[in-house]
N, C-alpha and C positions, 0 to 999 in steps of 0.2 A: 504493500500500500504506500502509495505515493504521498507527502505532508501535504500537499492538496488535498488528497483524500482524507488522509485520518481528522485534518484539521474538519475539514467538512462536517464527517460523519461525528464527531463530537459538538460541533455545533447543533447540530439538526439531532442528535440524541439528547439535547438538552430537555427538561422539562418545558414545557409553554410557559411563557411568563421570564423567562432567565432573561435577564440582561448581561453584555459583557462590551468586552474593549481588547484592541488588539492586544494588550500586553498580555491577556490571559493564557495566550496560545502563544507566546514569542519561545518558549522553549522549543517549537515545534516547526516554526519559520521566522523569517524575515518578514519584519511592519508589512514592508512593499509586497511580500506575498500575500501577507493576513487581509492588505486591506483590499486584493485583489480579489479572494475569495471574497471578502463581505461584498464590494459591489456588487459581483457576480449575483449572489446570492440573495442582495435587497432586488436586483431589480427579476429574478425569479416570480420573487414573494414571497421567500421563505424566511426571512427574517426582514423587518422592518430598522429605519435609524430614525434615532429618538432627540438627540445631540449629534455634532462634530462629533464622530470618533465611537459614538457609544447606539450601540443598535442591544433590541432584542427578541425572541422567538416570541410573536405574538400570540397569545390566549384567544382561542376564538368562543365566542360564547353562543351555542344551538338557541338559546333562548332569547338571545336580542337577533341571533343573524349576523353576527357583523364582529369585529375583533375587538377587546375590549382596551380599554387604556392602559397602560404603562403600569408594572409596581412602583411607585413615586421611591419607597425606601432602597428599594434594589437598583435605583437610577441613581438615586445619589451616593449609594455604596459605589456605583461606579463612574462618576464623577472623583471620589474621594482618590477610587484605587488611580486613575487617569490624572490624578493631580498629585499623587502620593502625598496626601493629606490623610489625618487623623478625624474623624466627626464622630459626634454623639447626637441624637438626636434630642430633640428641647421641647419643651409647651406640648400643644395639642398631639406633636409627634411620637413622643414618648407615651403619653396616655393610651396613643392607639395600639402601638405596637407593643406592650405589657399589657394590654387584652383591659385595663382600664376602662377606659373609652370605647364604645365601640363606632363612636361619630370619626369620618373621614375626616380628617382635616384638606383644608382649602387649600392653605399654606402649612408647607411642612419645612419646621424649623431644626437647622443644627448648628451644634457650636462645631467652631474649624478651627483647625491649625495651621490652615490656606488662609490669604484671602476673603473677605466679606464680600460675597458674590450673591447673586439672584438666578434664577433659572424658569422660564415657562414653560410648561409639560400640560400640552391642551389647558385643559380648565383645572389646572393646578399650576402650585408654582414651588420650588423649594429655596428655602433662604438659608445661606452662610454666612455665618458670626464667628469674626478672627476670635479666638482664645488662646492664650500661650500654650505648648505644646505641653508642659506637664503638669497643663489642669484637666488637657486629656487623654494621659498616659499613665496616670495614678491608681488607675482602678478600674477592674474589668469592665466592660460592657453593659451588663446586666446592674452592676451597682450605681453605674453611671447613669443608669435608662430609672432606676426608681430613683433615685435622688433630682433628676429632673420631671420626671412627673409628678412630686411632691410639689418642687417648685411651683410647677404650672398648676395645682390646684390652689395653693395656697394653705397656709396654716389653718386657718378658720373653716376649712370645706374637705375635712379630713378626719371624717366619721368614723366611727366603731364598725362598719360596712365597709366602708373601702377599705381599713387598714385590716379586715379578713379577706379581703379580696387581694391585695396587694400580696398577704399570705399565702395564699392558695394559687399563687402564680408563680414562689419560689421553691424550692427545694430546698431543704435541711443543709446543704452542703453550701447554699446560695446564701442564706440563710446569713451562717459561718461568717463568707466571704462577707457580705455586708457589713456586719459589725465590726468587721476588722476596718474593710477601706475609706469604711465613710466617716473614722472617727473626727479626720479633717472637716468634714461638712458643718454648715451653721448648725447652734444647738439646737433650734427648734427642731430642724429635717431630725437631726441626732436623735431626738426623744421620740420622733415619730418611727423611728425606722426600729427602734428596740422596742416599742410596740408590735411592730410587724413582726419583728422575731422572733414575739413572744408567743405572738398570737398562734 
């Protein structure tokens, strides 16, 4: 199998919905190869381009007929990897994606270690907010993503319901990790989040 091909047939074995960037496949060719297969390949129809540089295997949905929009967090995961920046996601974005929230956000916000950029993706948009790099490289993902969704409710809208729900979204082991990485966080989130622990 030719790196045309394998690189292909891994693209197109991707699940519907993946987003990617030619860096994903550069162990397998050269940019100028990768990006050769992708035109090829957008102007098929097999993968669609969403950004410069960043395409992906569209979801098609029997029940509207028609392809469905973009994963907004999986676009800006590869905008992040395309800019070798660090993101955490912030506000309404974090609420969605820790199953909080189950409202789409409009705008979905992350803090960066790029750049403070904006982005339009149809009828959404995603926003990056420069933060120094080791306000987000101190602590896993997951304790990053509840400590901003804390934020974004605020202290006063931070029920005995959400904080078993915020519970029942971790793991015992996640748990752990929380109470260790966020002892830097302000002390309100601090108090809320050993509540979660506890809970």
């Amino acid at each position: 199998m030719s790196n045309h091909e394998f690189i292909e047939t891994e693209i197109l074995n991707k699940p519907s919905g993946s987003v990617f960037i030619a860096s994903d496949f550069v162990d397998s060719a050269s940019y100028d190869n990768i990006r050769q297969i992708f035109s090829r390949l957008e102007n098929e129809g097999k993968i669609r381009r969403i950004l410069p540089g960043i395409y992906d295997k569209p979801l098609y949905s029997k029940i509207l007929d028609q392809e469905v929009a973009p994963d907004i967090n999986a676009v800006a995961e590869a905008i992040a990897r395309k800019n070798n920046w660090s993101i955490i996601p912030s506000g309404n974005a974090a609420l969605n994606l820790l199953g909080i929230s189950t409202q789409v956000p409009a705008k979905w916000e992350y803090l960066s270690s790029g750049g403070s950029k904006d982005y339009q993706i149809g009828n959404a948009s995603i926003s990056f907010t420069h933060r120094a790099d080791k306000e987000l490289n101190r602590m896993s993902t997951k304790t990053a993503l509840v400590i901003q969704a804390i934020k974004a409710l605020g202290e006063e809208n931070v029920s005995e319901d959400v904080i078993a729900k915020f519970a029942s979204k971790l793991s015992d082991a996640e748990k752990a990790q929380l109470l260790t990485e966020a002892k830097p966080t302000t002390a309100w989130i601090y108090e809320i989040i050993k509540k979660i622990c506890k809970a």
